[in-house]
N, C-alpha and C positions, 0 to 999 in steps of 0.2 A: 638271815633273819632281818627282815626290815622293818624300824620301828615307826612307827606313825608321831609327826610331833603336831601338838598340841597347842594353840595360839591362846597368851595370855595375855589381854589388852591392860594399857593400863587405864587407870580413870580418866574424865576428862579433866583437864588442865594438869595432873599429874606428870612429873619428867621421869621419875623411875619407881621402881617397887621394891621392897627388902628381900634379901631371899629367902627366907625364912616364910614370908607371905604366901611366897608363891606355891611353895610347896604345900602351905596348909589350906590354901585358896582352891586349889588343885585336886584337894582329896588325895594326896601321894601319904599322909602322914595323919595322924589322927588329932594332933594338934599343934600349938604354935612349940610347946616345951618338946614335942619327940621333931618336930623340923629344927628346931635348933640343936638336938643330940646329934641327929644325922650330919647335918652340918659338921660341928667339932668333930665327929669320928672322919671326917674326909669322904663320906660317903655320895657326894653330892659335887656335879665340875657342872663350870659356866665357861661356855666356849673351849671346851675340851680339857680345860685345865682346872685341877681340884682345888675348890676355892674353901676355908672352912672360917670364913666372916658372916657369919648369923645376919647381920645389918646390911650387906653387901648392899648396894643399889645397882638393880636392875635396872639396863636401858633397853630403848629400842633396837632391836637387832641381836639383844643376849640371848645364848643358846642355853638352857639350864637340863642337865643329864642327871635323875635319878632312880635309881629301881627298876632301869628298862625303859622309863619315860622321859622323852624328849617335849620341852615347854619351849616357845619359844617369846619374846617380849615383845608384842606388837603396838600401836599408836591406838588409844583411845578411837573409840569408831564417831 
């Protein structure tokens, strides 16, 4: 099974995004309080390792793995 990943820019002049955003930015989660549950539960790796920091900062190039969905952090367009 091979997942399709998902390109999430950040804004312009932005250097990273919280993890917690990206999942609700995403639509992965219904808001900003059940992406931060998921998080604490471990539910949730960046760059393949289970990350459970709610505030994490997302750069360019993080791989963010949840529920099947593959997000990946790209540069402001």
């Amino acid at each position: 099974m091979t997942t399709e990943t998902q390109a999430f820019a950040l804004l312009q002049g932005d250097e990273f995004v919280e993890l917690y955003k990206v999942l609700k930015v995403q639509g992965l989660v219904n808001g900003g309080g059940e992406a931060k549950h998921v998080i604490t539960e471990g539910q949730v790796t960046v760059n393949g390792e289970v990350d459970t920091r709610k505030r994490k900062k997302c750069v360019v190039g993080d791989l963010i793995s949840f529920n099947g969905a593959n997000i990946e952090i790209v540069p402001a367009q």
